[in-house]
Structures are given as C-alpha cells and as structure tokens.
mmCIF file of the N, C-alpha and C atoms, coordinates in Angstrom:
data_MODEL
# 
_entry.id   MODEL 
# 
loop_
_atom_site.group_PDB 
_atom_site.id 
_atom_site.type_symbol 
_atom_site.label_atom_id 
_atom_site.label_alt_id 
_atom_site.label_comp_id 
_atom_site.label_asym_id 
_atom_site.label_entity_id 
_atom_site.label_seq_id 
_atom_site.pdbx_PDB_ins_code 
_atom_site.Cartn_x 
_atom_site.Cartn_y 
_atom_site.Cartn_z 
_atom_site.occupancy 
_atom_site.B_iso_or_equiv 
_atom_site.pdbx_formal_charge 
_atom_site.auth_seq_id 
_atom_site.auth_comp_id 
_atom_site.auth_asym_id 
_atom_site.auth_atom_id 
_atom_site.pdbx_PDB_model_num 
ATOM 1   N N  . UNK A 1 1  ? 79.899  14.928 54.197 1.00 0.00 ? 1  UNK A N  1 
ATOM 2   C CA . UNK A 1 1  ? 80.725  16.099 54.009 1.00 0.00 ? 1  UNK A CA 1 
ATOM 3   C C  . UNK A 1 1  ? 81.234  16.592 55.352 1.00 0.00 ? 1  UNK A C  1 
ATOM 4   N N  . UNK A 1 2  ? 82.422  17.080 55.489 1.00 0.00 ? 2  UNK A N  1 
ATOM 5   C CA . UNK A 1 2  ? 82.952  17.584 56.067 1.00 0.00 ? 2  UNK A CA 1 
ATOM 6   C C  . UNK A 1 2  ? 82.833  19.156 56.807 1.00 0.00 ? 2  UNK A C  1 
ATOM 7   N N  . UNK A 1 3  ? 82.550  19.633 57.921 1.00 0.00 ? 3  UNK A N  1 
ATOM 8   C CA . UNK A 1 3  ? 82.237  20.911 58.212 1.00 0.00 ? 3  UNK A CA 1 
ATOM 9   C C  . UNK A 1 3  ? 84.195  22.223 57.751 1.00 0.00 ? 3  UNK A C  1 
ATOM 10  N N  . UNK A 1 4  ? 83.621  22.830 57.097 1.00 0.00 ? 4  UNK A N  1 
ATOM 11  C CA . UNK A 1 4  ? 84.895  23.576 57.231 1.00 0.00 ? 4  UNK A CA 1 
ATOM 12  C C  . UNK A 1 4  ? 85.130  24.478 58.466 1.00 0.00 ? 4  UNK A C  1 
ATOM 13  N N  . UNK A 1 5  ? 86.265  24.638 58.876 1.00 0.00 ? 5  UNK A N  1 
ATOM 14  C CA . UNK A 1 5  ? 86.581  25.950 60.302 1.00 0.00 ? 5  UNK A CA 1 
ATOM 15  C C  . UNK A 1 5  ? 86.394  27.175 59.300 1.00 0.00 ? 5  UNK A C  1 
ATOM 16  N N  . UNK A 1 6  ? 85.649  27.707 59.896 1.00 0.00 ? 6  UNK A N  1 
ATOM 17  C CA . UNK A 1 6  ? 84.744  28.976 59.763 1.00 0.00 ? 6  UNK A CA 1 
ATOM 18  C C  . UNK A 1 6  ? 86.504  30.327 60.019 1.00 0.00 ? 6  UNK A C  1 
ATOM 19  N N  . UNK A 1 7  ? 87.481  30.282 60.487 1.00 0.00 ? 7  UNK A N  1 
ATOM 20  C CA . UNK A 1 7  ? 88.677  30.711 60.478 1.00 0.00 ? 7  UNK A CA 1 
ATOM 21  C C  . UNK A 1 7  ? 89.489  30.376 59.163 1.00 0.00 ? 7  UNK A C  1 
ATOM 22  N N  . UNK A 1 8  ? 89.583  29.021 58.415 1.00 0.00 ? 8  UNK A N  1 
ATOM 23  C CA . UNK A 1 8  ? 90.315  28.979 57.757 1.00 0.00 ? 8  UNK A CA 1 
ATOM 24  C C  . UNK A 1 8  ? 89.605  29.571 56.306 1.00 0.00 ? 8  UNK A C  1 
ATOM 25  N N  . UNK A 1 9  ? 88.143  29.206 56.254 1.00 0.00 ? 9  UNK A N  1 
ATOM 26  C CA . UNK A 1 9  ? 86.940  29.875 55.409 1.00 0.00 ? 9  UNK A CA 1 
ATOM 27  C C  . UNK A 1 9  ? 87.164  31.230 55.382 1.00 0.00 ? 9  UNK A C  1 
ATOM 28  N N  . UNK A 1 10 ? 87.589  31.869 56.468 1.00 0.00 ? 10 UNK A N  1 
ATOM 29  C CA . UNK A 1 10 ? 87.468  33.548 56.296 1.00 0.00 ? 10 UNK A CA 1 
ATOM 30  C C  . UNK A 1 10 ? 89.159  33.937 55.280 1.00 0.00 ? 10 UNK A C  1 
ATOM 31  N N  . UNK A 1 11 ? 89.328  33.066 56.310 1.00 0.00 ? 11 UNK A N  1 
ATOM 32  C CA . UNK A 1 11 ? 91.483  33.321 55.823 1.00 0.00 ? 11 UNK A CA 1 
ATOM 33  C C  . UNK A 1 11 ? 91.739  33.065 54.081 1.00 0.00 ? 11 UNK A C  1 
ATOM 34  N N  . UNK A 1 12 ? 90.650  31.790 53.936 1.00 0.00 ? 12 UNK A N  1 
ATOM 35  C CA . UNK A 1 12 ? 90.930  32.224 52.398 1.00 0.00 ? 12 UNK A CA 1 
ATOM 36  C C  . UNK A 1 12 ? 90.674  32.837 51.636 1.00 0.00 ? 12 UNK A C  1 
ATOM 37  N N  . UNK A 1 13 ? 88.607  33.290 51.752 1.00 0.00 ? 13 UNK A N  1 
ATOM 38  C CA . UNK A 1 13 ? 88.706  34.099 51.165 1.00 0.00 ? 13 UNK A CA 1 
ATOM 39  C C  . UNK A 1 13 ? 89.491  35.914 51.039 1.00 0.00 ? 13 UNK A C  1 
ATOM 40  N N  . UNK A 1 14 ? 89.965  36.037 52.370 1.00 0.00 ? 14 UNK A N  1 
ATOM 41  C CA . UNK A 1 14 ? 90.759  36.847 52.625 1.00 0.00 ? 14 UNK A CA 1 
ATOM 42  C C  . UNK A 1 14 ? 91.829  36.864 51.343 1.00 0.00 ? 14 UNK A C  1 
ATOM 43  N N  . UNK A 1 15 ? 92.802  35.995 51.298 1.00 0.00 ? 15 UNK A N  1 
ATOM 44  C CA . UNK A 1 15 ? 93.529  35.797 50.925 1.00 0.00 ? 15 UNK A CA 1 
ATOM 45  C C  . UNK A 1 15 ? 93.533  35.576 49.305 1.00 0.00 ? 15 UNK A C  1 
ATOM 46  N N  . UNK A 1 16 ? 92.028  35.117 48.652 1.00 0.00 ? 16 UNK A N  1 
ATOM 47  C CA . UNK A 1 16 ? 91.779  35.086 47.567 1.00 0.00 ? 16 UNK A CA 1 
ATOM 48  C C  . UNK A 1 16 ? 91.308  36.861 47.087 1.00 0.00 ? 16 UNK A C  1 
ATOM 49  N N  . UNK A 1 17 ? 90.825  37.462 48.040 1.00 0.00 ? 17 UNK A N  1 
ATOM 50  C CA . UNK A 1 17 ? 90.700  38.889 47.724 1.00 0.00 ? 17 UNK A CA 1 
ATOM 51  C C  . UNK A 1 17 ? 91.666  39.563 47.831 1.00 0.00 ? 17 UNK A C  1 
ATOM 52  N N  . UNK A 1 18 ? 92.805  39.417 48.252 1.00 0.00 ? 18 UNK A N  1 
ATOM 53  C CA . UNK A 1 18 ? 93.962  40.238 48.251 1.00 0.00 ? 18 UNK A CA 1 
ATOM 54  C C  . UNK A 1 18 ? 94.445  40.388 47.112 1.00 0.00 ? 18 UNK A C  1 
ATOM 55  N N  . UNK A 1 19 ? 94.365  38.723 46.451 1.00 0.00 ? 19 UNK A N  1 
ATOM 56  C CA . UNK A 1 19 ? 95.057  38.663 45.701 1.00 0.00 ? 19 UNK A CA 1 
ATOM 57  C C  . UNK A 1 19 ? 94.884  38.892 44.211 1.00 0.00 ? 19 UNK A C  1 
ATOM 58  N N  . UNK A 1 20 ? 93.484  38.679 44.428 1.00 0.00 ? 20 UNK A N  1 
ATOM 59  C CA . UNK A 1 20 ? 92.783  39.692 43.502 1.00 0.00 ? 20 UNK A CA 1 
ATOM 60  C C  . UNK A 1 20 ? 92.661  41.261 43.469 1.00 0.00 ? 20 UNK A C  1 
ATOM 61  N N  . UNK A 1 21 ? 92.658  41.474 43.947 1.00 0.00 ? 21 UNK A N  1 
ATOM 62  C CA . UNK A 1 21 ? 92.814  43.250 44.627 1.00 0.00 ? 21 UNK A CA 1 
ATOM 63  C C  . UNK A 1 21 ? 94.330  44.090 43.604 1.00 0.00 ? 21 UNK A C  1 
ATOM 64  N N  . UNK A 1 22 ? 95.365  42.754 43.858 1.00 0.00 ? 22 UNK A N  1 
ATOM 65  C CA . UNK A 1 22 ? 96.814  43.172 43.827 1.00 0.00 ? 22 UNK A CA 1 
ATOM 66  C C  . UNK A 1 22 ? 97.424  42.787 41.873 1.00 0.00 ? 22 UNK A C  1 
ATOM 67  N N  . UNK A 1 23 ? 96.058  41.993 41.277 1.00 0.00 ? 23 UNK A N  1 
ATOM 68  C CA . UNK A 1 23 ? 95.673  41.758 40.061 1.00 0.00 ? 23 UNK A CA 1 
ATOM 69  C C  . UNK A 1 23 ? 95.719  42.592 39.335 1.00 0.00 ? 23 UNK A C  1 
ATOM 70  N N  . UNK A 1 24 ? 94.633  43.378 39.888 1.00 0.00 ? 24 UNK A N  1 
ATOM 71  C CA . UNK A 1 24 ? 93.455  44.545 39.643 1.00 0.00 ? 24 UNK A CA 1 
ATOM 72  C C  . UNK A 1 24 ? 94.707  45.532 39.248 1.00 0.00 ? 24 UNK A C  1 
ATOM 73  N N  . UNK A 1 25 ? 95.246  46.270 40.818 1.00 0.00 ? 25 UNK A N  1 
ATOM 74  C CA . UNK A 1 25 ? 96.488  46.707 40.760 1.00 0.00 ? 25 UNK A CA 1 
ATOM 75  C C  . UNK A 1 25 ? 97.526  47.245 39.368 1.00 0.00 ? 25 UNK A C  1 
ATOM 76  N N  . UNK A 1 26 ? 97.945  45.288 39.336 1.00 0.00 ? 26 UNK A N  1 
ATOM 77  C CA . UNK A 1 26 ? 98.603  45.744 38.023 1.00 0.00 ? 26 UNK A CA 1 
ATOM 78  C C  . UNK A 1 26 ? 98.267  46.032 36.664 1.00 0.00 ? 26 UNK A C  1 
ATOM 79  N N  . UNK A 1 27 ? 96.883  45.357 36.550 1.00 0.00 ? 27 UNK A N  1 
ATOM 80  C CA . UNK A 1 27 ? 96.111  46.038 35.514 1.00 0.00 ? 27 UNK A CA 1 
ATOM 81  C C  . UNK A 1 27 ? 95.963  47.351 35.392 1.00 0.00 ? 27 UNK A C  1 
ATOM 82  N N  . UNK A 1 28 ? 95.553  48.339 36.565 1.00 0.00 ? 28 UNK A N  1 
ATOM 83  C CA . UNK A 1 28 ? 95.440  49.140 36.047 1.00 0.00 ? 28 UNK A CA 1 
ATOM 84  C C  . UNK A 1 28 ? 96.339  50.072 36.520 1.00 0.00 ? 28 UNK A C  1 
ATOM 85  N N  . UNK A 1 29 ? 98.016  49.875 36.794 1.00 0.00 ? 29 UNK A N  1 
ATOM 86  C CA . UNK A 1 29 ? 99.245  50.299 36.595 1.00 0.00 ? 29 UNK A CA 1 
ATOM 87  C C  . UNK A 1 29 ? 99.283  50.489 34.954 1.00 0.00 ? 29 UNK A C  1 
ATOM 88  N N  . UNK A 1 30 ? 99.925  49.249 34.428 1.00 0.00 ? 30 UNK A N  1 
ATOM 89  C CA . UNK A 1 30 ? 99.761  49.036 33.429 1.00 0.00 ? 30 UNK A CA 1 
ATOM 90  C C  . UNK A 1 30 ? 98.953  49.800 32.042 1.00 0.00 ? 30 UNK A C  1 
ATOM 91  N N  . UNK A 1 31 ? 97.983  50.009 32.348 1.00 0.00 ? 31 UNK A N  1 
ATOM 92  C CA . UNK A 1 31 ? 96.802  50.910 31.913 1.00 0.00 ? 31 UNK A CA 1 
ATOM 93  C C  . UNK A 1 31 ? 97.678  52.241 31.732 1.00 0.00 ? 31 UNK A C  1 
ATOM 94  N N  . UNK A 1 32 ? 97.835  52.733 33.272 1.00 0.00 ? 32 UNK A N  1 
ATOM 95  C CA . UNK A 1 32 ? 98.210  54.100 33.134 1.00 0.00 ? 32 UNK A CA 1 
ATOM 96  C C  . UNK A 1 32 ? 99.328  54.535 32.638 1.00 0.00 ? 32 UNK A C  1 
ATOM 97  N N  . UNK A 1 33 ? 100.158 53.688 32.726 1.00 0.00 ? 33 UNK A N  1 
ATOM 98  C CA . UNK A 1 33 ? 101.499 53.723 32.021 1.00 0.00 ? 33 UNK A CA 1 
ATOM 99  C C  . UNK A 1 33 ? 101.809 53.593 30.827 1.00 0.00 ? 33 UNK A C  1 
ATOM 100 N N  . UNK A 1 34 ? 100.614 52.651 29.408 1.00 0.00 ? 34 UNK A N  1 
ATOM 101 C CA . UNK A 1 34 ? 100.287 52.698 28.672 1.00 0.00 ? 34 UNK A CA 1 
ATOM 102 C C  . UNK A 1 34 ? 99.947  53.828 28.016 1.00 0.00 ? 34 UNK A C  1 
ATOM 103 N N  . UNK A 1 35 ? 99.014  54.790 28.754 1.00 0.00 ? 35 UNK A N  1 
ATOM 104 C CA . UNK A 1 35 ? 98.245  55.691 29.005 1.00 0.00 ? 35 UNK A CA 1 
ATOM 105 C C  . UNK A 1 35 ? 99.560  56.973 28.521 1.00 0.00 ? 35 UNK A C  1 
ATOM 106 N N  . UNK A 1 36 ? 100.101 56.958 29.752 1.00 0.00 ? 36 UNK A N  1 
ATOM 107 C CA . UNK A 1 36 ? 101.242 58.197 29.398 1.00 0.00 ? 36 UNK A CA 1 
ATOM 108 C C  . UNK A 1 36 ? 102.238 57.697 28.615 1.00 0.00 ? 36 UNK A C  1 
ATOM 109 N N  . UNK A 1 37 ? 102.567 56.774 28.055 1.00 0.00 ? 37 UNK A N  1 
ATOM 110 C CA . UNK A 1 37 ? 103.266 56.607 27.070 1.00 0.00 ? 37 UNK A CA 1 
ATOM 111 C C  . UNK A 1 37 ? 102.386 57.418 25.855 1.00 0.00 ? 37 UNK A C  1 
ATOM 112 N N  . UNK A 1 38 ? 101.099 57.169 25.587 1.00 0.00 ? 38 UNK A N  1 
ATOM 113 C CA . UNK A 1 38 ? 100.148 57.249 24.353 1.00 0.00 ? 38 UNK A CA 1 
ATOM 114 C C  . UNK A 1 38 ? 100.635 59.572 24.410 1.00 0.00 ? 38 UNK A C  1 
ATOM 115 N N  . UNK A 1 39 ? 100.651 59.469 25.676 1.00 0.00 ? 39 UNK A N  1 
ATOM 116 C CA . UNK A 1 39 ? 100.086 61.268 25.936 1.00 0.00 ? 39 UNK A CA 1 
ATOM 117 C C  . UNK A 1 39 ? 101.745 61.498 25.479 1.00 0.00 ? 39 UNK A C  1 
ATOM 118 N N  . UNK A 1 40 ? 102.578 61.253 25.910 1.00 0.00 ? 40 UNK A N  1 
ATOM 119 C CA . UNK A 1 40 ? 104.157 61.486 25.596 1.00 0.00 ? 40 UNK A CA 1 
ATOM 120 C C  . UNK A 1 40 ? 104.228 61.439 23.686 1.00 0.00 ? 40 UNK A C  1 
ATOM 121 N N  . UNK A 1 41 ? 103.993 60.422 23.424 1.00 0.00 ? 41 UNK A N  1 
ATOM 122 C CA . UNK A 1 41 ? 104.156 60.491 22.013 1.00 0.00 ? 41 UNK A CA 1 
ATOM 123 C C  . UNK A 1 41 ? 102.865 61.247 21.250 1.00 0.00 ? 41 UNK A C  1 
ATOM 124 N N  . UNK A 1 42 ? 101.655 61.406 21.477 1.00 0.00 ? 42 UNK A N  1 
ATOM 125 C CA . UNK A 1 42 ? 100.931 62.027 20.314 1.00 0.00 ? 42 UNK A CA 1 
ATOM 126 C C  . UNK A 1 42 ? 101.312 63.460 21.160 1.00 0.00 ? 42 UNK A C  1 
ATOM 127 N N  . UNK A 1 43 ? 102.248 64.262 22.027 1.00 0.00 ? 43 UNK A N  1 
ATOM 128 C CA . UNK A 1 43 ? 102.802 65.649 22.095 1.00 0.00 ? 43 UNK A CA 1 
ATOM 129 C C  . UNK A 1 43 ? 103.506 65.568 21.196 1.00 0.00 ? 43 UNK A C  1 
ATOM 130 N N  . UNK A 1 44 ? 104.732 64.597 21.267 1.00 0.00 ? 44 UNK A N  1 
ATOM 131 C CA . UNK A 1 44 ? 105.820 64.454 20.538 1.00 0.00 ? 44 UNK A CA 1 
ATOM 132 C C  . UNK A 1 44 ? 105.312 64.541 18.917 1.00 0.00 ? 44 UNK A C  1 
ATOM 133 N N  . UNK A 1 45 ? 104.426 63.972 18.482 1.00 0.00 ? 45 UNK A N  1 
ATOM 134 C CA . UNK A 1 45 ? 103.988 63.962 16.956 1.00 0.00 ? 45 UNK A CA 1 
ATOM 135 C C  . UNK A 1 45 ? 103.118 65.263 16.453 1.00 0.00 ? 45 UNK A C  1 
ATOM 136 N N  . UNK A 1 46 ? 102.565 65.785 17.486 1.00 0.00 ? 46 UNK A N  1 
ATOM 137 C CA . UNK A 1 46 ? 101.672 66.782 17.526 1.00 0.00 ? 46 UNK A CA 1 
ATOM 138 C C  . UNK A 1 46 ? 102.900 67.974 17.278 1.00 0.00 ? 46 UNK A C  1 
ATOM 139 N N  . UNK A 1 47 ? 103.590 68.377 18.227 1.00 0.00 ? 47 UNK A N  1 
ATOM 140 C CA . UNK A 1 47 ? 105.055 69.168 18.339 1.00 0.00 ? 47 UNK A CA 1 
ATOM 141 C C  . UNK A 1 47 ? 105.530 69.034 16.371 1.00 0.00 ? 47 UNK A C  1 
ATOM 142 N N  . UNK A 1 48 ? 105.756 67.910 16.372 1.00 0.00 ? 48 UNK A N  1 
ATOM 143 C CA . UNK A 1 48 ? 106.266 67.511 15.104 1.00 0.00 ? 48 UNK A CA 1 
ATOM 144 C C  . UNK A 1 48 ? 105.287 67.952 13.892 1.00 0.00 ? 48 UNK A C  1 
ATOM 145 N N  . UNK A 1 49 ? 104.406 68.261 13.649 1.00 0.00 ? 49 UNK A N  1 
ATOM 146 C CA . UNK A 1 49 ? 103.486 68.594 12.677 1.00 0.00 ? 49 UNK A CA 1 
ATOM 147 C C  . UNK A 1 49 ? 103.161 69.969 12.820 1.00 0.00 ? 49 UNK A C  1 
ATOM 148 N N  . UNK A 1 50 ? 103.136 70.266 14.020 1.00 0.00 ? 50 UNK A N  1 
ATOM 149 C CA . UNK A 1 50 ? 102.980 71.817 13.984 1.00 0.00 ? 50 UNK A CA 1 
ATOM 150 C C  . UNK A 1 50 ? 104.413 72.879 13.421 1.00 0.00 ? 50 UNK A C  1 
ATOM 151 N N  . UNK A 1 51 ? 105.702 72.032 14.055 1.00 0.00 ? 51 UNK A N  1 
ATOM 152 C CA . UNK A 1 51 ? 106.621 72.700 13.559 1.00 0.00 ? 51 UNK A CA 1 
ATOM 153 C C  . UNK A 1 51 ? 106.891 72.194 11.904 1.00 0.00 ? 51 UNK A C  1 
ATOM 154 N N  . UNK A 1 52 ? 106.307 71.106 11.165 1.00 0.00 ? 52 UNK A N  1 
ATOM 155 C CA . UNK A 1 52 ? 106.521 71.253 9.563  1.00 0.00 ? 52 UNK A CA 1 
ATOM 156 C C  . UNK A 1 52 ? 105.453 71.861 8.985  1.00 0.00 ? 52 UNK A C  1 
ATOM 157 N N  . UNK A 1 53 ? 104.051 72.673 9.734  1.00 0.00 ? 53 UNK A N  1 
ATOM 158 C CA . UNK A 1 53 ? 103.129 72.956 9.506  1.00 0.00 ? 53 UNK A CA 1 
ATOM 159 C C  . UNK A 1 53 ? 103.344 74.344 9.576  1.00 0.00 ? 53 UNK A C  1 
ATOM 160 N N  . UNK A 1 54 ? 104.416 74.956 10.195 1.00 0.00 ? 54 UNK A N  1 
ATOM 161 C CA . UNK A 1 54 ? 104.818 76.522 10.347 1.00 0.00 ? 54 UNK A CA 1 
ATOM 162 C C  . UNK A 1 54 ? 106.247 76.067 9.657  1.00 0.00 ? 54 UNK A C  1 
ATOM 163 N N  . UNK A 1 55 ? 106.758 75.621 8.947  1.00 0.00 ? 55 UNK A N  1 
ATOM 164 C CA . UNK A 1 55 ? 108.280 75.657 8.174  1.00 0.00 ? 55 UNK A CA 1 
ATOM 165 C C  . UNK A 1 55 ? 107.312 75.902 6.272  1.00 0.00 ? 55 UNK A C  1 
ATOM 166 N N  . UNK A 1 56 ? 106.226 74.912 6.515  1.00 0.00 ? 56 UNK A N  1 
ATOM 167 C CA . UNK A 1 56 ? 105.713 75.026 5.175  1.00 0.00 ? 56 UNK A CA 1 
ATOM 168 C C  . UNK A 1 56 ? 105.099 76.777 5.020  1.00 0.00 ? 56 UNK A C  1 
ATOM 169 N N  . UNK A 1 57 ? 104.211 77.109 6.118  1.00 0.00 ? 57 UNK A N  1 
ATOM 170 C CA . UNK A 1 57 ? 104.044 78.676 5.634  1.00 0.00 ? 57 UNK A CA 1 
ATOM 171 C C  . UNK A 1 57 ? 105.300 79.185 5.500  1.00 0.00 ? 57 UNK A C  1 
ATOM 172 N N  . UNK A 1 58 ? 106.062 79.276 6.739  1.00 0.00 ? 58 UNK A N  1 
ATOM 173 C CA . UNK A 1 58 ? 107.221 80.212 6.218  1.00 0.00 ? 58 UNK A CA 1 
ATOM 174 C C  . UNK A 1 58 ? 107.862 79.996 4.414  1.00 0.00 ? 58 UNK A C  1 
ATOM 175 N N  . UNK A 1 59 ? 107.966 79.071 4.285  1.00 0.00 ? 59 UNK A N  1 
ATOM 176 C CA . UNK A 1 59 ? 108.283 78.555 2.817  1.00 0.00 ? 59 UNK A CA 1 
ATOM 177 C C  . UNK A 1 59 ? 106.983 79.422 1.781  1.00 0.00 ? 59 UNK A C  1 
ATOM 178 N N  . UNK A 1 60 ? 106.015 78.547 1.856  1.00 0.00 ? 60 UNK A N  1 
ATOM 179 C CA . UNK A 1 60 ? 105.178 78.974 1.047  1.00 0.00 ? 60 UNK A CA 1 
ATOM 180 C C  . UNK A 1 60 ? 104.919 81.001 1.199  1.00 0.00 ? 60 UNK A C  1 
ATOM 181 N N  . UNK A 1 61 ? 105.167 81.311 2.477  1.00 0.00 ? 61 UNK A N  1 
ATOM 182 C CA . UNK A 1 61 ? 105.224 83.130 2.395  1.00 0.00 ? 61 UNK A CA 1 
ATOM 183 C C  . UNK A 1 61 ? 106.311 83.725 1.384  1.00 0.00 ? 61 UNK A C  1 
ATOM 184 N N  . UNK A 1 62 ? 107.543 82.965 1.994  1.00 0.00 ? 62 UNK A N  1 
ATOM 185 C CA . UNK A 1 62 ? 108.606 83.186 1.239  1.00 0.00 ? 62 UNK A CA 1 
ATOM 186 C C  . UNK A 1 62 ? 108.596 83.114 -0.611 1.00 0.00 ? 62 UNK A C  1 
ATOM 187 N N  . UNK A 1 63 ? 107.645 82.669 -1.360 1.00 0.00 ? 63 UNK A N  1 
ATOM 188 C CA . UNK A 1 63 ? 107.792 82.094 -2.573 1.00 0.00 ? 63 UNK A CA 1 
ATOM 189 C C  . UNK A 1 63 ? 106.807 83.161 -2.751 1.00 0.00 ? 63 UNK A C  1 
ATOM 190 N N  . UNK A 1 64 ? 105.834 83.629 -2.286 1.00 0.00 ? 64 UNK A N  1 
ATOM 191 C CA . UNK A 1 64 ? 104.379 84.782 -2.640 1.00 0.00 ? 64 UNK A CA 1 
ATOM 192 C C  . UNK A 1 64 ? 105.447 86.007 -2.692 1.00 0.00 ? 64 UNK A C  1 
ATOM 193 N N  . UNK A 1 65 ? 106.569 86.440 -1.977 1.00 0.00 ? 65 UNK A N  1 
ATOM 194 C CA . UNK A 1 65 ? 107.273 87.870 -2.704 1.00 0.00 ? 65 UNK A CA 1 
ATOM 195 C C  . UNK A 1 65 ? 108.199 87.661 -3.355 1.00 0.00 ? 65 UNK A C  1 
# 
C-alpha cells in the first residue's frame, strides 16, 4: 500500500465536509420554506373559517328576530 500525503488527506476531507455542510444547507432551506408556506396558508384557511364562522352568526342572529 501506498502512503497517502497527509495535505491531500486533509484537503479532502475538507472538501468532503464542505460539501456536506452545503447539503445540510439546502435541506434545511428547504424545510423552512416549506415551513412558511404551511404558516401562510393555514392563516389564509384559518382567516377563511373565521370569517364564514361570523357570516353564519350574523345569519343565524338575523333569523332569531
């Protein structure tokens, strides 16, 4: 077997951790952006149920006089 240079040994794993690092990264970009998409729409649906959830009282008040 061959001795490896103890420089090119460091450089890769260097280079294998970066690039893992920059993986990681977009995973958990991804994640968060997922993330506020999820928070954007259950406002948006939430918004949406509360305002047919106050159209139905007003209705249903309206029909009691």
């Amino acid at each position: 077997m061959s001795q490896i240079d103890p420089a090119v040994s460091e450089g890769c794993r260097r280079t294998v951790g970066v690039s893992a690092l920059r993986r990681l990264r977009r995973l958990v970009d991804e994640e968060n952006a997922q993330e506020r998409s999820n928070a954007f729409w259950a406002f948006r649906l939430g918004l949406a149920f509360a305002l047919a959830a106050g159209l139905l009282l007003l209705w249903l008040a309206n029909r009691v006089h």
